[in-house]
Each structure stands twice: as C-alpha cells, then as structure tokens.
C-alpha positions in Angstrom: 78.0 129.7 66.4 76.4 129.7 69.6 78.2 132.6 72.6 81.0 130.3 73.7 81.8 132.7 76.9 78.5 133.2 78.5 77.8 129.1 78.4 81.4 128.8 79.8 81.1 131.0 82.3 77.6 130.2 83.3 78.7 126.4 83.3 82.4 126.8 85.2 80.3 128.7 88.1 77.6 126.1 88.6 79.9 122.8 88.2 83.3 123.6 89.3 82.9 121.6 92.4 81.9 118.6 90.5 84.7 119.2 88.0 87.5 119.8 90.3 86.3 116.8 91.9 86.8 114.6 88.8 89.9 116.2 87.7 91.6 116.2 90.8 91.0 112.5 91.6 92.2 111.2 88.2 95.0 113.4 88.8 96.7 113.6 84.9 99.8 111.0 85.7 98.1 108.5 87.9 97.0 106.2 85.4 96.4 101.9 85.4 99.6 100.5 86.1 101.8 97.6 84.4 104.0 96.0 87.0 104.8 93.5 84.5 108.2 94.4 83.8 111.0 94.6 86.8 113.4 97.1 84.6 110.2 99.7 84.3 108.2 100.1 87.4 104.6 101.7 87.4 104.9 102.3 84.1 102.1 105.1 82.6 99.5 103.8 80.6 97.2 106.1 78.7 94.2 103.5 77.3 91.3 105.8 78.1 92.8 108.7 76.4 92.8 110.8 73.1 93.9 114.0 71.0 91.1 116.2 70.2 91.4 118.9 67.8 89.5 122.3 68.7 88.8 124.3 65.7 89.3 127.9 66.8 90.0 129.5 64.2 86.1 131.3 64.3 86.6 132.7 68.4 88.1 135.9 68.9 90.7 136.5 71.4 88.8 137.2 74.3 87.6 133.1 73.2 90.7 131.7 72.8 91.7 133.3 76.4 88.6 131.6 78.0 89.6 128.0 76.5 92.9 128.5 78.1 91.8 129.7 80.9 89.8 126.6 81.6 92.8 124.4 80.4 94.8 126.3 83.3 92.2 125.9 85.8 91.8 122.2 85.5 95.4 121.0 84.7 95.0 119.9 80.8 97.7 118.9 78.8 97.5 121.1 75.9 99.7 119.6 73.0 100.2 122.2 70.4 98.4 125.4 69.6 98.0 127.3 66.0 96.3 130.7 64.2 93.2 127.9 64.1 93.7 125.0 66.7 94.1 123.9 69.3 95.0 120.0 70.5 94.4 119.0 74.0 94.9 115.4 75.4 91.9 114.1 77.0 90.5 111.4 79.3 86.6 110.3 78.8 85.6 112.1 81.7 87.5 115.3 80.6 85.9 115.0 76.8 82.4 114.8 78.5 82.7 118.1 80.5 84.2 120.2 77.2 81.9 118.5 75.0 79.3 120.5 76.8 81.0 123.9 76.8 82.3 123.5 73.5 80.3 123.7 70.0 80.6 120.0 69.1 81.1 121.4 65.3 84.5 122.5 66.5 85.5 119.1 67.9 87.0 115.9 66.4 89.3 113.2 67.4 92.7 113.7 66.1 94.7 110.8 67.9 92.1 108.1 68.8 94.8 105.6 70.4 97.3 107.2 72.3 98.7 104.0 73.8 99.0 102.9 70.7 101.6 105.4 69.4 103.3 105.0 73.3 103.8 101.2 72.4 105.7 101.9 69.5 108.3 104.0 70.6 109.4 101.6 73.2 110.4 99.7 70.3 112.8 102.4 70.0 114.5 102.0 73.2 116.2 98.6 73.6 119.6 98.9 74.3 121.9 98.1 71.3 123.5 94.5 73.1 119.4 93.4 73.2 117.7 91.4 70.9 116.8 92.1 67.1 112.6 93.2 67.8 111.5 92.7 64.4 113.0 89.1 64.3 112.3 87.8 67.1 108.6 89.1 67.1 108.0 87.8 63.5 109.1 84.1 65.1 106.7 84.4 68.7 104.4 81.2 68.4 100.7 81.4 69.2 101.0 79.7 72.2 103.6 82.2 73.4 101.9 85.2 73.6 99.4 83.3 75.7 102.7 82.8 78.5 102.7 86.8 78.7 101.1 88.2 81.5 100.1 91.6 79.6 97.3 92.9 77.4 97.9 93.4 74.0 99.3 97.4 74.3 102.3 96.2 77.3 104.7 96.1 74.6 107.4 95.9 77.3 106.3 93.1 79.0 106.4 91.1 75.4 109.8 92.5 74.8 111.3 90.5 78.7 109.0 87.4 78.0 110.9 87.3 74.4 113.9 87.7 75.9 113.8 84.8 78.4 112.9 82.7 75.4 115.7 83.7 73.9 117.9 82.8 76.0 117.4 78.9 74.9 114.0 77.4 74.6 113.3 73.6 73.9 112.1 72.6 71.3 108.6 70.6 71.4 108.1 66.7 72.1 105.7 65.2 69.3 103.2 66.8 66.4 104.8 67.6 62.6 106.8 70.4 63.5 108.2 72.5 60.9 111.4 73.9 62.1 112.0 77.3 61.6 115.0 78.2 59.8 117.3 80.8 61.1 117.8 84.1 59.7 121.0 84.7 57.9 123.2 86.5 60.3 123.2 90.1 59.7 126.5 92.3 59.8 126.7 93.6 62.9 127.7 97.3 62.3 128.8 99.4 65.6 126.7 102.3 66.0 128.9 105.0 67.6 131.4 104.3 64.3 131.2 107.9 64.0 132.8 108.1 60.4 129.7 108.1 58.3 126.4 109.9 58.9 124.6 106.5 58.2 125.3 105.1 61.6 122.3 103.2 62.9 122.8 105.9 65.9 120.7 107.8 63.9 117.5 105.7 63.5 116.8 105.5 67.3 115.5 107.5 70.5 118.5 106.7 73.4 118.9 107.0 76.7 120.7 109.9 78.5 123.9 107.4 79.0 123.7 106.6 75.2 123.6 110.1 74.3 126.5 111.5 76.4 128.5 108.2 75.0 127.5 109.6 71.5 129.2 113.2 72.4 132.2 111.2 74.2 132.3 109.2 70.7 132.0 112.5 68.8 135.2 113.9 70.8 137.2 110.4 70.0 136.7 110.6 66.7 136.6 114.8 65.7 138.7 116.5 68.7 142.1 117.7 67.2 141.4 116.2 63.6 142.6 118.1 60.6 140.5 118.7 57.2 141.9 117.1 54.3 145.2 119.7 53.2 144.6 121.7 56.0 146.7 122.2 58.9 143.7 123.5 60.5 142.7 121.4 64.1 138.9 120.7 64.4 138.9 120.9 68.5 135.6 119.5 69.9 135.0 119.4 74.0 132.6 119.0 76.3 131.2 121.3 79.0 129.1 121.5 81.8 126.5 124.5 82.1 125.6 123.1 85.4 123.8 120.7 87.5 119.7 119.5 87.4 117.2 119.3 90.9 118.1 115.6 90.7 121.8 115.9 90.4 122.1 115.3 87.1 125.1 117.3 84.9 123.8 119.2 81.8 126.0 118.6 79.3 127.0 120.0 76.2 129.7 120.0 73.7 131.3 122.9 71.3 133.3 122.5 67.9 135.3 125.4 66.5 138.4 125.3 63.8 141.0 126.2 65.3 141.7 128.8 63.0 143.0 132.4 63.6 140.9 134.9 62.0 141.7 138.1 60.9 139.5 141.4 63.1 139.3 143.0 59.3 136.6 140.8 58.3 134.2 141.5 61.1 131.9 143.9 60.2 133.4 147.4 61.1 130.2 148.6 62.0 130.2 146.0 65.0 132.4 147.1 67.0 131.1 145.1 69.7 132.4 142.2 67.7 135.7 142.8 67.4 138.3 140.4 69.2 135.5 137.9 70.3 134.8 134.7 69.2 131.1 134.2 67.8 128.7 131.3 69.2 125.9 129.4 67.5 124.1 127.5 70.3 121.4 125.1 69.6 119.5 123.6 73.0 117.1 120.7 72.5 115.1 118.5 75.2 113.2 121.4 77.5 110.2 119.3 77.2 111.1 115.5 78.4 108.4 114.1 75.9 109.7 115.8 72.8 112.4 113.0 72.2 113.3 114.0 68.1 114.8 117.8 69.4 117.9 116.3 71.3 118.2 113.6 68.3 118.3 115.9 65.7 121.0 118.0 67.7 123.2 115.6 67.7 122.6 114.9 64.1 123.7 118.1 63.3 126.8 118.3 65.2 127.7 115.1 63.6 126.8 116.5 60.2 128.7 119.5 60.7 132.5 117.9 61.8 131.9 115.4 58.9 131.8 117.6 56.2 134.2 119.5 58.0 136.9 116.9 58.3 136.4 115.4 54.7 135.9 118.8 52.9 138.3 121.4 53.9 136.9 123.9 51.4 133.0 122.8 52.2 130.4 125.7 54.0 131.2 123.5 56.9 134.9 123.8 57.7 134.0 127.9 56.8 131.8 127.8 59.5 133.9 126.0 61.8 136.0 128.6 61.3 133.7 131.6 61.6 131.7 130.0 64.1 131.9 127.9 68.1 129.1 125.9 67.6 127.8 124.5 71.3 125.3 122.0 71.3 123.1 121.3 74.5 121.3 118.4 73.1 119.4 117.6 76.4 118.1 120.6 78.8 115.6 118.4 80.6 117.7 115.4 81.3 115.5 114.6 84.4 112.3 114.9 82.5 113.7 113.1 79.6 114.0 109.9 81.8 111.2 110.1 83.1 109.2 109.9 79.7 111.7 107.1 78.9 110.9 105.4 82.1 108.0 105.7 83.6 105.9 108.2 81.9 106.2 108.9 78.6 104.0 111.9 77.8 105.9 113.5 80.8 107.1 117.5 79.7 108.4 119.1 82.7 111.4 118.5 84.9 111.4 116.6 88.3 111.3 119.5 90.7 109.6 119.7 93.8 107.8 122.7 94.0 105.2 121.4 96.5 101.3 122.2 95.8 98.4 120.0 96.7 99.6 116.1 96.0 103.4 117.3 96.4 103.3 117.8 92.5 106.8 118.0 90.5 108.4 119.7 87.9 108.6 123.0 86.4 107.5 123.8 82.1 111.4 124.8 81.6 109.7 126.8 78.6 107.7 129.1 81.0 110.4 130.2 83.9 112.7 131.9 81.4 113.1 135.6 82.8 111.7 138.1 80.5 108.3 139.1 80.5 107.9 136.3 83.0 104.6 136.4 85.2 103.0 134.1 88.3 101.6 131.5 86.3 97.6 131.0 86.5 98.0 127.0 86.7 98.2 124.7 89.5 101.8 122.9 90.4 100.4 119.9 89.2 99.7 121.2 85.8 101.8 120.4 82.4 102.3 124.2 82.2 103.4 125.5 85.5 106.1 128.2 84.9 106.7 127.9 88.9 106.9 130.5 91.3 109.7 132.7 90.2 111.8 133.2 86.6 114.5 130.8 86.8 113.6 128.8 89.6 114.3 125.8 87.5 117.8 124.6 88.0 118.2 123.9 84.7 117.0 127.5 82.7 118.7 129.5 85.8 121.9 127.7 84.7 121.8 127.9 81.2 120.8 131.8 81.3 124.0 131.9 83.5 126.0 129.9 80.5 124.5 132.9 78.2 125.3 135.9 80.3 128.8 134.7 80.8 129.6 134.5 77.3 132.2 137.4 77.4 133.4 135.8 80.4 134.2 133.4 78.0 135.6 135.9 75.1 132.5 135.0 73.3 129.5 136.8 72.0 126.1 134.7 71.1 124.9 135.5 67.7 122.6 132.5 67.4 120.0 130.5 69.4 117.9 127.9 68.5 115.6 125.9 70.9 114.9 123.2 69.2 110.7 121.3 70.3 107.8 119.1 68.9 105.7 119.5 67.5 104.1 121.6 64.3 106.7 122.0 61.7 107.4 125.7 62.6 110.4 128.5 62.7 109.3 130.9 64.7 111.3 134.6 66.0 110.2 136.4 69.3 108.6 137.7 70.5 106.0 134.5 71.9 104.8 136.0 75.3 102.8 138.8 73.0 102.6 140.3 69.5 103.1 143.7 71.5 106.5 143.4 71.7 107.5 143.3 68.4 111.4 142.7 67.8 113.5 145.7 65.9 114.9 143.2 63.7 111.5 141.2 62.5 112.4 141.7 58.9 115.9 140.3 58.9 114.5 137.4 61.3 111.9 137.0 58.9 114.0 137.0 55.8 116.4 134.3 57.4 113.5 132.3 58.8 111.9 131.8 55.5 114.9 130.5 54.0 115.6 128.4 56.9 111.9 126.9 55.8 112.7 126.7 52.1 116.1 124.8 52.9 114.1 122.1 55.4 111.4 121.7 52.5 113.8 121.0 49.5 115.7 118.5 52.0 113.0 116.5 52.5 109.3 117.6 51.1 108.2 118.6 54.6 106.4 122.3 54.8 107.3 124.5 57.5 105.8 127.6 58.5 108.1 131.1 59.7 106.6 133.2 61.3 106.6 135.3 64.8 106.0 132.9 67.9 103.0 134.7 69.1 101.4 134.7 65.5 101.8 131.1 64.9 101.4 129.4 68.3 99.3 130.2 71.6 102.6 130.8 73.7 102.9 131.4 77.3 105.5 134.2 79.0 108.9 133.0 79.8 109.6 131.8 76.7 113.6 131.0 76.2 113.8 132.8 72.6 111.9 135.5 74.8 115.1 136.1 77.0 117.9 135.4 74.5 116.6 138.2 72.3 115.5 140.4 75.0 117.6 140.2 77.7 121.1 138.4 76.5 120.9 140.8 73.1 121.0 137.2 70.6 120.0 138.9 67.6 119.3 135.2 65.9 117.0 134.1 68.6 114.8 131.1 67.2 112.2 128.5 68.1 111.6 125.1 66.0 108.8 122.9 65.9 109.8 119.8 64.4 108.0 117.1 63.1 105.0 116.0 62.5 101.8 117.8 62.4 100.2 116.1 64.9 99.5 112.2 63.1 102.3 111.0 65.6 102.4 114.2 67.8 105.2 113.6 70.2 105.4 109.8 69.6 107.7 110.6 66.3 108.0 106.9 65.0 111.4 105.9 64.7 111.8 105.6 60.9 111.3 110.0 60.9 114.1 110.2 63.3 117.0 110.5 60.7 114.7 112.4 57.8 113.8 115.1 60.6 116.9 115.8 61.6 118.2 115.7 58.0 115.6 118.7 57.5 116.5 120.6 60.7 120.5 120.1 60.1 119.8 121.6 56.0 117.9 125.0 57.8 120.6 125.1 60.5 123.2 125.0 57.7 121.6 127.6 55.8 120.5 130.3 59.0 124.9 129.9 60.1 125.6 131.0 55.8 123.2 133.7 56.0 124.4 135.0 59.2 128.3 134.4 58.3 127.6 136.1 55.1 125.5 139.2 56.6 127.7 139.9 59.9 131.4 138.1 59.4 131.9 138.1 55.4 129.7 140.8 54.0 129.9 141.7 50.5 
C-alpha cells in the first residue's frame, strides 16, 4: 500500500483552493429542488450522491486521523465508522478528489442510490386519515403517471397527484374498458388502540405530533391501571426536561409501580442508595436522521406497561416496581422535522450558531460536557460540536434533567442513548481508549448479554464493546458525561439496525423487528442490574 499521508498532505497543500472552492459552492444541503408538492417545500434531493465504504482496516492511527481530518476540513458527512471502515456520503465531485488521495483498492460503493432509499421512507410518512399507498399505486394507469409533473424518484409528488384522483375521477368515454374491481374493504384498525403490541403504530416512522399523541395514548390507557390481582397502580406521566432553539418542548414520559419498597433490599453496601428511587432513562432521536431510535423507544415503553398490566408476577411488573423508567424518545425534535420535511439525511439540530453561509445546528452528540474540546470542523459541517459544551439547548437541558435527579429523590443507575446505525452496544469511554472506565468488566459482562438477548430475539448480530474500540467517536459524547460526570454506572450507547444496506433509511417493514430486538436487550440489562444492585443473592 502506497504512503497514504505524504500524498495527502502533498495533495491538500497544492489543491485546497480548488477544493474549498468546490466544496463550498455545492454546500452539503443545497441540493436540486422539487417544488412539486405545496405540503413539502424545497424538498432535499440527493440524485448525484452515494455511500462509499473506505477499507481502513490496513492504516495506522496516525492514518485514520488524517482521513478525518480531511473529512473535518471539507464538511463530509461521515455515516458510520468501525475497527475497519469507514462510510462517507459522497457527491461526484467529492468521490473524484478522494479517489486521488485514497488507494482506490480501499474504495467501493456501498449505497449506489441514495434517493432511492429517501423515496421509500416517505412512504412511511402519510398520515393515518390518508390514502392506502400500496392500493392505490397498484391501480395508477399509464396515462397517469404521465399527468405528474415529477421524475420518477419525487415520490411525494405521485403521492398528491394520487390523491386528487382520489378524490373522484371520471371514468373514460369510449374504448373496451375493463373496470377495475374494488378491493374488499379492509378492517380499519385504530392505531393508538394501545392494548396489544401489534398496533399498526408500530410499523411506521411518525411525526413529532403523532409521537407525543402516542405518549398521551400511552397515559390514557396505562396511568393508574392495576396488574391483574394486584392492588399495585401502574402511574405513567409525562414531563418536560425543557425547551429546543425553535421553541419546541422536549418531552418525555416515566412509568413506575406504585409500590412501596422495603430499604432492606437495597444493597447495604450502597449506601448512597438508600431512600431513593432508582431511574432507567433511555433517550433516542439526537441525530434528526436516525428515525428507528425514537420508534423503538416507544416500543419499549409500550412493551414494558403491557406485560406489566397483564402479568402481575412477569419481570416487567418487578421492574416497574424496582425501577422509574423515563423515556425521552425524541432529543432532536427540531432536527427530526427537518429530516421529515425538508431534508431527510439532516443529523443536527436547528441552531443558529452563525459561520460563513449562516449555517445551523449543532451534532447534539458532540457538545456533551466531559472531555469536550473546540471542534476542528466548520459550522456548516455534519459534525460541529459548537463552540462550547452544552451550548445546545437541548443536551444543556437534559444534563440539567440528570444533575437534578436527587432533586427529584432519584438516583440514575441507567442510561441508554439509543442511534443508527451498526448494530452495536457500546460502554464509555468514546472520546478515547485512555480513559478507561473502573467498571469495564461489569459493563462488559452486561453488554454482552444485552447482545445475546437482541440476537436470540431476532437473528440480528450485535457487537459490545467499548465506544472508542468499536467506532471512530468524537469528544462530547453523551455516555461520556453520564458515566463521567453524573456518576451513571450503566452508561450505554446503541447502534441499531442495519449494517449499512439501508443505513439511516431503515425501511419500514424493520421498524417493529428492531425494536423487538432493542426492547429484549433492554429487558435483560434492567434484570441484570435489579438482580446485581436491588435483589442480590
């Protein structure tokens, strides 16, 4: 293998005009707009762009650092990193330039249509009183999709010409028509009937106003119900941790048992424990394009107060007990409607923090304060960490939702940060392998059954594993500062599905099985830290 830092070097200081050029006037979210549709203006279109896969595995550190250095200096979107690659979304003119500075051995395609995989997730996204897709697309007439003023990818635009037809179109004078039958009604079945975890809920992406009606739903139908011969109350709230730059509230809602517990079965040797209430917290959503984390929250809370209710004696109603679980299912809420909205491959919030071309947002998973440091990266880039720890509204008021736990006569045992993509459970520390956490082998221990659990659910293989070891992370990490700063011994990180066939643009058919997986792991790390710190033997 050729010296990969000389040629970068040697290359960066003869073309970086040229380059910055390029970069800068393609800017990364200023792509061909669709105007088509009047509900989604400007929408993001990314036809002239693909996933490559960068076999690192052969560079040595000093390598790696270069590559991301370069990736920092120009603004790339860097999808997901491992021990041996790297992905990185990129336009033709961007694959050029690293086609020369890279070995090409070490490149390849990995996602060839990325507007492809965009189109169909907005299939996901039609509101519940809108038209059945699959139906109505199976019955479009050739002559129809000539009517639609869009190319073949705007998906959208065929979804509001469908609907106008719809709405009652004439049949045709003249020719031997064969009519076309209609469909046998289907049953309609409600999808916030939160009695049974099959709810069609389940096998979609929502919007922020669907989501907080799920957690409105989820407090109808769970708040001050009783398990089967129990006089037990399930009580399920919601809160607010604060507000986002846009004015958005971050919500969140919490489930406990309303069950007196006696001190004696708190470990004595915690004595830090005693007379408070334990918390599991799972947060999903810091990254607006990673849509499966916030669904998969849900699907565990759900999970969780239905086995609870119809199972008094089931792990669940224990854990109930034991346990105030509080689910923040969506950090990023501003983020996450943007990727909805307008630009789907969209990770940071909505921030103004200024730069050249007034750029916005801030990588919520980079301003988290312990071992946080100036990023290297431009405002405009996917991975600016901004300007201070915890100048994003929304990490400054979650880390003051964790410090205030006692406030609360709580103490945080567990937190989980749930992301996509890579299939990984991962313990700090991820700004370095330096810092290496006192309890690593418990952490260990429980993250490799957390892995086993998720595989015997469903099949899927995930990897546990330190943070830094397993992924190219950057300081400010949230599982960084929960361990480190707010003392959360059970301080996680998950990577959900896939391993990079779909990348962020999960189809909606893997909605329900990854969350199944995620909800099994969950289940087993609350057992193995109710049986090791509230019920030991």
């Amino acid at each position: 293998m050729r010296a990969f830092a000389p040629t970068l070097l040697l290359f960066l200081s003869l073309t970086i005009p040229t380059i910055a050029y390029d970069f800068d006037s393609q800017k990364p979210f200023n792509h061909p707009s669709s105007n088509n549709d009047d509900r989604i203006i400007e929408i993001e279109r990314y036809d002239d762009e693909q996933v490559w896969r960068i076999d690192w595995s052969g560079y040595g550190e000093k390598n790696k650092n270069d590559i991301m250095e370069m990736v920092d200096l120009f603004d790339l979107d860097v999808w997901h990193t491992t021990r041996s690659n790297i992905d990185i979304r990129l336009n033709s003119n961007q694959l050029k330039i690293l086609q020369d500075i890279i070995p090409p051995e070490a490149f390849k395609p990995f996602i060839q249509d990325i507007q492809s995989l965009v189109d169909e997730t907005l299939f996901s996204i039609q509101d519940y009183d809108e038209f059945d897709i699959s139906e109505d697309i199976n019955q479009i007439e050739e002559e129809d999709v000539d009517e639609v003023e869009a190319d073949k990818g705007d998906v959208i635009s065929i979804f509001k010409s469908l609907k106008k037809k719809k709405k009652g179109k004439k049949g045709k004078k003249g020719g031997n028509q064969r009519p076309i039958p209609k469909p046998e009604p289907k049953p309609k079945i409600d999808p916030f009937n939160l009695t049974t975890i099959e709810t069609p809920y389940h096998d979609k992406f929502h919007s922020l106003k669907e989501i907080y009606k799920f957690g409105s739903e989820l407090i109808k139908t769970f708040n001050h119900s009783t398990s089967i011969n129990s006089s037990s109350r399930i009580i399920v709230e919601e809160i607010n941790i604060g507000n986002t730059y846009l004015g958005e509230k971050l919500k969140g809602y919490t489930a406990k048992i309303n069950h007196k517990r006696s001190n004696s079965i708190v470990r004595a040797n915690e004595d830090n424990l005693q007379g408070l209430e334990l918390e599991f917290i799972i947060q999903a959503g810091s990254h607006g394009r990673e849509w499966v984390g916030p669904s998969s929250a849900l699907y565990f809370l759900h999970h969780l107060l239905l086995r609870a209710t119809s199972e008094p004696n089931s792990d669940a109603a224990i854990l109930l007990k034991s346990f105030r679980f509080t689910i923040i299912p969506q950090i990023n809420p501003d983020g996450y409607a943007h990727s909805r909205d307008k630009s789907r491959l969209w990770r940071k919030n909505r921030q103004d923090v200024g730069g050249k071309g007034n750029c916005l947002g801030i990588d919520l998973n980079a301003n988290w304060g312990y071992k946080w440091r100036s990023s290297r990266s431009t405002p405009c880039s996917e991975g600016y960490g901004g300007k201070e720890a915890f100048e994003a509204y929304e990490t400054k008021a979650m880390s003051e939702y964790l410090s205030s736990a006692a406030e609360r006569g709580n103490r945080v045992r567990a937190f989980i940060d749930l992301h996509s993509y890579g299939q990984l459970f991962m313990f700090p520390f991820a700004h370095s392998c330096d810092d290496f956490p006192p309890d690593a082998e418990m952490l260990m221990e429980a993250g490799l059954g957390v892995a086993k659990a998720m595989r015997t659910k469903q099949g899927q293989g995930y990897e546990a594993g330190q943070a830094c070891d397993l992924t190219y992370r950057a300081p400010g990490d949230a599982i960084d500062y929960t361990y480190g700063v707010t003392d959360v011994r059970w301080s996680y990180s998950a990577e959900l599905r896939d391993t990079g066939t779909y990348g962020f643009m999960l189809p909606p058919k893997l909605i329900r099985p990854t969350a199944d997986e995620i909800t099994a792991g969950l289940m087993y790390l609350a057992k193995f830290i109710y049986a090791l710190e509230v019920n030991p033997p």
